[in-house]
MIGUGU-34538 format. One record per atom (N, C-alpha, C): residue in one letter; y, z, x. Coordinates in steps of 0.001 Angstrom, whole numbers, plus 500000, padded with zeros to 6 digits. Each point is the difference from the previous one (the first is absolute). Layout:
<martors>
AYZX/...
</martors>
This chain:
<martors>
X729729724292479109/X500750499771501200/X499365500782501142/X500434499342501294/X499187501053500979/X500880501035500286/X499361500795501096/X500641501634500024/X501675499101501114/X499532499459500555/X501656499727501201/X500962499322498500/X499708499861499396/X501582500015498811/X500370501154499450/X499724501386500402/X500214501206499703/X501704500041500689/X500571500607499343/X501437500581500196/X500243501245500593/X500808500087500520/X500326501974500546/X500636500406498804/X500457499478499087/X500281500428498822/X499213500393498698/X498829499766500508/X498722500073498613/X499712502401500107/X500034499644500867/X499311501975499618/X501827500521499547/X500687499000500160/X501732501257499566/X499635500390498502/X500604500912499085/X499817500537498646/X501283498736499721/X499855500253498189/X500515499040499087/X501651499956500429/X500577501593500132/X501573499852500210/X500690499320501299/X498860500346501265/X500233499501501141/X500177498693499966/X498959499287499367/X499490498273500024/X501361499527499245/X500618500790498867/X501247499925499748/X501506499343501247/X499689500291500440/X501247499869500867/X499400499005501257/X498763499388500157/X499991498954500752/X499714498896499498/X500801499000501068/X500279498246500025/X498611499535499144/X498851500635500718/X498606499319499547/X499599500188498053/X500648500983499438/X500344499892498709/X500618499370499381/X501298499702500837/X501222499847498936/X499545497989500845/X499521499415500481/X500373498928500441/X499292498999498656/X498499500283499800/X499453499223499031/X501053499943498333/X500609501335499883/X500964500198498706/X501009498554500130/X500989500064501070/X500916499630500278/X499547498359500139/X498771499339500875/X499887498788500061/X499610499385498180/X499451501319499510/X499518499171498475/X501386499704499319/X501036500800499963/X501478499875499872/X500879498903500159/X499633499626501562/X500166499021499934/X499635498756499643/X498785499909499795/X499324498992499774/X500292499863498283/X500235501036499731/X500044499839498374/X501329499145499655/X500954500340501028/X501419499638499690/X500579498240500645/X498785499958501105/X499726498382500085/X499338499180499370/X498952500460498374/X499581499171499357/X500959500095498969/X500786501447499974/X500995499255498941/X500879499388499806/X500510499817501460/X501091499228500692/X499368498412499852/X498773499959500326/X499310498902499981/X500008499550498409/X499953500372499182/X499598499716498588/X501627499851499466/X500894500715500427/X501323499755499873/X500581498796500436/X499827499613500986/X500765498526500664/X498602499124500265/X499069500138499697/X498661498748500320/X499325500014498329/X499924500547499404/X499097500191499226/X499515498679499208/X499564499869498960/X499219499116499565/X500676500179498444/X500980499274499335/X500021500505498772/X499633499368498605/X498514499032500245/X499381499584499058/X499025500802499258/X499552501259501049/X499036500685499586/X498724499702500238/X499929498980500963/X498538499379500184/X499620500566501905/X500643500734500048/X499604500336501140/X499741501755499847/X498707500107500892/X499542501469499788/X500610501323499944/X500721499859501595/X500772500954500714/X501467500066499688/X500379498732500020/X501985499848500338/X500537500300498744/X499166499587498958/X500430499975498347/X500252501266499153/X499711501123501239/X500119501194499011/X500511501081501048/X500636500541500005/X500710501191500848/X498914500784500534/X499581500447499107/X499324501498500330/X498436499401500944/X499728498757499577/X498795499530500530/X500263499580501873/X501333499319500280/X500427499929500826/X500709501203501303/X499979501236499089/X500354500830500739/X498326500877500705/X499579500216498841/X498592500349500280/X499653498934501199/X499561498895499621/X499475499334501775/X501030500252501468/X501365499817499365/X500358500582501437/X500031500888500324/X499754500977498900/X499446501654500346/X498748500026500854/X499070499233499804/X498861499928500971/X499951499326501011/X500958499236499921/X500197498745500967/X500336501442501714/X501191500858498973/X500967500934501017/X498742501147500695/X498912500046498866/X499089500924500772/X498929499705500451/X499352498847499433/X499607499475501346/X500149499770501464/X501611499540500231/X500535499636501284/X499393501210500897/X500545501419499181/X499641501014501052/X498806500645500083/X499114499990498676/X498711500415500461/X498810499101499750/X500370498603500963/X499167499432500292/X498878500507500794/X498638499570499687/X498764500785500775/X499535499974500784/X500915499070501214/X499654498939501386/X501304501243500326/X500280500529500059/X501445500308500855/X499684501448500610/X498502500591500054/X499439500472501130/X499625500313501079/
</martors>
């Protein structure tokens, strides 16, 4: 990445970085995202088993787990 995606938060120590938004936001969007593929797999799902994602809980939560962290640390948002 180049240096202008640097944070004012990168030189804080581990406890400081603790207590800001820029930590806790990537946690919280994977959270969510986890809880919209399972929501998704709950009322959409697929229950023949022939589908990759919808057919299994844990597989569906995992992608919207990435789905949720992607959104925010996309690598264009510089």
């Amino acid at each position: 990445m180049s240096d202008s995606c640097q944070t004012k938060n990168d030189s804080l120590q581990f406890k400081a970085r603790l207590k800001t938004w820029d930590f806790w936001k990537p946690l919280v969007f994977i959270a969510i995202g986890g809880l919209g593929g399972f929501l998704y797999y709950f009322y959409v799902g697929c229950t023949s088993g022939a589908c990759g994602i919808t057919s299994n809980p844990y597989s569906s939560i995992a992608f919207g787990g990435l789905f949720g962290y992607f959104i925010v640390n996309r690598p264009c948002a510089c």
